[in-house]
C-alpha positions as CSV (number, residue, x, y, z in Angstrom):
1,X,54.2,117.6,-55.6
2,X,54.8,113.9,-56.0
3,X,55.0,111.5,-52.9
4,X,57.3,108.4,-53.1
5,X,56.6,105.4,-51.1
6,X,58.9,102.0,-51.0
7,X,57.6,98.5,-50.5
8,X,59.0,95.0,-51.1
9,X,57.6,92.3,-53.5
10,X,58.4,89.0,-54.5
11,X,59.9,90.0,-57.3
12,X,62.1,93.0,-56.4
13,X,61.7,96.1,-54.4
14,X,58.8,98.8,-55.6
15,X,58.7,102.5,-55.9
16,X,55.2,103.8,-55.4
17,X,54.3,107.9,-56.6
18,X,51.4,109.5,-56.0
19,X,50.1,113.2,-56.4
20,X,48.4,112.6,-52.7
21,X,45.4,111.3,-54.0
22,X,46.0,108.6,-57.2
23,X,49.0,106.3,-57.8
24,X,50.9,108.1,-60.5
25,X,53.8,105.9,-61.0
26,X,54.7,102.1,-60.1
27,X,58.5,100.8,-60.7
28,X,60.4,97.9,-59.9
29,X,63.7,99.7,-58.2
30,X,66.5,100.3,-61.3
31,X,64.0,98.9,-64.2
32,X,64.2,100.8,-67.5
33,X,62.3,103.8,-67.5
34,X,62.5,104.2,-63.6
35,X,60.6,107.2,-61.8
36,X,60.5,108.6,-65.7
37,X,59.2,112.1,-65.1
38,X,59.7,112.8,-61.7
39,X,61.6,115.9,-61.5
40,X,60.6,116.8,-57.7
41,X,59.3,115.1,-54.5
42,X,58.4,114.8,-51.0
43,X,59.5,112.5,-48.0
44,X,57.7,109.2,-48.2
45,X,54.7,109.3,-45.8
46,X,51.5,107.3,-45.6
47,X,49.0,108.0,-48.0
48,X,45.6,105.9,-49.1
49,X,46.7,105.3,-52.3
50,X,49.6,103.6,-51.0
51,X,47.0,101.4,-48.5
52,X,45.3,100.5,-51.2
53,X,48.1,99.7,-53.7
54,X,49.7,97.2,-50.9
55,X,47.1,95.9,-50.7
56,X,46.5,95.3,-54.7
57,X,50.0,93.8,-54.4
58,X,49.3,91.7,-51.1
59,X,46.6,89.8,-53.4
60,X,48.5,90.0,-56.7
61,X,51.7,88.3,-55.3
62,X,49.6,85.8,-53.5
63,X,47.8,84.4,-57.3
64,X,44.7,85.9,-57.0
65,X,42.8,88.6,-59.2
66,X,43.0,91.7,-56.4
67,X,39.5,92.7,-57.9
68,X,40.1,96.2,-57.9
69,X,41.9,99.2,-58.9
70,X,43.5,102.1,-56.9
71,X,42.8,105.4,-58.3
72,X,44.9,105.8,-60.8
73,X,46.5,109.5,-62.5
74,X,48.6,108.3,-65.5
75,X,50.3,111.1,-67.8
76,X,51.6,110.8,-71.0
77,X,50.8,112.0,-74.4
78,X,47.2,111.2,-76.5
79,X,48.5,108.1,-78.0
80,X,49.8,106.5,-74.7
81,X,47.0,107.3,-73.3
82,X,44.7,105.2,-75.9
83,X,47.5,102.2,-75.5
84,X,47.2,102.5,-71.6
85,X,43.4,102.3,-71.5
86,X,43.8,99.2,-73.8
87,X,46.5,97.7,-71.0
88,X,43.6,98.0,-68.6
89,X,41.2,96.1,-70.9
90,X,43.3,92.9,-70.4
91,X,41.8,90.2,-68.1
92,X,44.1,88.7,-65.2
93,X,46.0,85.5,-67.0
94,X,45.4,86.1,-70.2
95,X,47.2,88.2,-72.6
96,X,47.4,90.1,-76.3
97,X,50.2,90.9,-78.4
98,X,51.0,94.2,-79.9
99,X,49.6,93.9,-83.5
100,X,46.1,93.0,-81.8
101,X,46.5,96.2,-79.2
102,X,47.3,98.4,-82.9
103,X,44.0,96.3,-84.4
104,X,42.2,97.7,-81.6
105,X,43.2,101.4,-81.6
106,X,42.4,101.1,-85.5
107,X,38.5,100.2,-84.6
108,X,38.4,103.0,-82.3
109,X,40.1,106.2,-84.6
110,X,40.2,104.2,-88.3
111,X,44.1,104.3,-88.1
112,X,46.2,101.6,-87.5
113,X,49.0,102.3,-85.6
114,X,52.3,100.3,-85.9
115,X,52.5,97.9,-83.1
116,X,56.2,98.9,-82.9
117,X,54.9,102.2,-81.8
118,X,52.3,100.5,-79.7
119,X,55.9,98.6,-78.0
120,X,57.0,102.0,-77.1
121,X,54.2,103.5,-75.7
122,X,53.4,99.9,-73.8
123,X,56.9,100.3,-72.3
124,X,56.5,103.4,-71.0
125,X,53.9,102.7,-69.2
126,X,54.3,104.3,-65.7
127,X,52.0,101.9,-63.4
128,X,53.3,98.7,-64.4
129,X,51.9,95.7,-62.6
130,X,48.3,97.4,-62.1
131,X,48.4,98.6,-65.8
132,X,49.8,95.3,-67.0
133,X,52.0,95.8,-69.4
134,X,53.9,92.4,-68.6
135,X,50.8,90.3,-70.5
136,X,51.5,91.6,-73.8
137,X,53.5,89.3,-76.5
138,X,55.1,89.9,-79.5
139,X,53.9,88.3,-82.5
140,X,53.0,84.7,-82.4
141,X,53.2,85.2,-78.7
142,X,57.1,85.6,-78.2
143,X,57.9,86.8,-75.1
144,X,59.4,90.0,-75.5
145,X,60.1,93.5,-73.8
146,X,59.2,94.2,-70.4
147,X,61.0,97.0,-68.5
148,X,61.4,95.1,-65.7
149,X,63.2,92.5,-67.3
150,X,62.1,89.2,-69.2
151,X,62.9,87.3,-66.3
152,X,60.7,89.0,-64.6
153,X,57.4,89.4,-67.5
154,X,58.0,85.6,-67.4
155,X,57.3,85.3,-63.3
156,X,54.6,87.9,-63.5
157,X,53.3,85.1,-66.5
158,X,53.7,82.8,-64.8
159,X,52.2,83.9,-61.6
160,X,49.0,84.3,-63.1
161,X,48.6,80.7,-64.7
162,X,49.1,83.0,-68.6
163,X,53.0,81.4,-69.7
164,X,51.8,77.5,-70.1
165,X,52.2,78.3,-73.9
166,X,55.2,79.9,-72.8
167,X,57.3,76.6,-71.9
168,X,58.4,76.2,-75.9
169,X,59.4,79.2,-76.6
170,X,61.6,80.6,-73.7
């Protein structure tokens, strides 16, 4: 059974989910894709994962690198998967656009994917924030798609010193 749990954030309110021991989903409140999946859950309570995720927010939201990860429990198919784990592979400030995420799934399986699939798969992602979906470009590092909103991507940017390049081409 899934466990919800709401906090605030500069940027909007946040739904939390966990199965009781990882964080399994991470919204902002109405984005696209919201709570995708959850079909049943619990009354919010207090959890560890949730501890631990405020406080990855608490130093996110302040400009640093939180330095850690809450246990995480993402599900989706194969190929989301592979696109997740490359989402994790991104350092804090910087970020990649699709075609290089598809240029890296091709070294690992010797098929190139289309970074247009890579876009869906990126925008499903159900952790957003911790997986950081929001520092991936489109070619030539246009700033496109985020679930959360544009306005937002561009904050999240922003916030961690990644969108000077940015200033010409929003």
């Amino acid at each position: 059974m899934t466990v919800l749990h709401h906090c605030a954030s500069p940027l909007g309110a946040l739904t939390l989910a966990s199965d009781g021991e990882a964080l399994t989903g991470l919204w902002f409140d109405g984005q696209r894709w919201y709570a995708e999946g959850l079909t049943g859950y619990e009354p919010e309570k207090e959890l560890p994962v949730f501890q631990q995720t405020e406080a990855w927010l608490a130093a996110y939201f302040e400009g640093r690198d939180p330095g850690f990860t809450p246990p995480l429990h993402l599900e989706g198919s194969a190929f989301r998967q592979r696109v997740w784990a490359q989402l994790k592979k991104i350092p804090y400030g910087q970020t990649v656009t699709y075609g290089e995420i598809a240029d890296a799934l091709a070294l690992e399986s010797g098929h190139r994917p289309a970074p247009r699939a890579v876009g869906g798969a990126v925008g499903h992602n159900p952790v957003s924030l911790i997986v950081p979906c929001h520092r991936v470009l489109g070619a030539g590092g246009r700033l496109t798609g985020y679930a959360g909103g544009l306005e937002r991507k561009l904050a999240l940017l922003r916030l961690e010193g990644a969108a000077d390049f940015l200033q010409n081409k929003t």
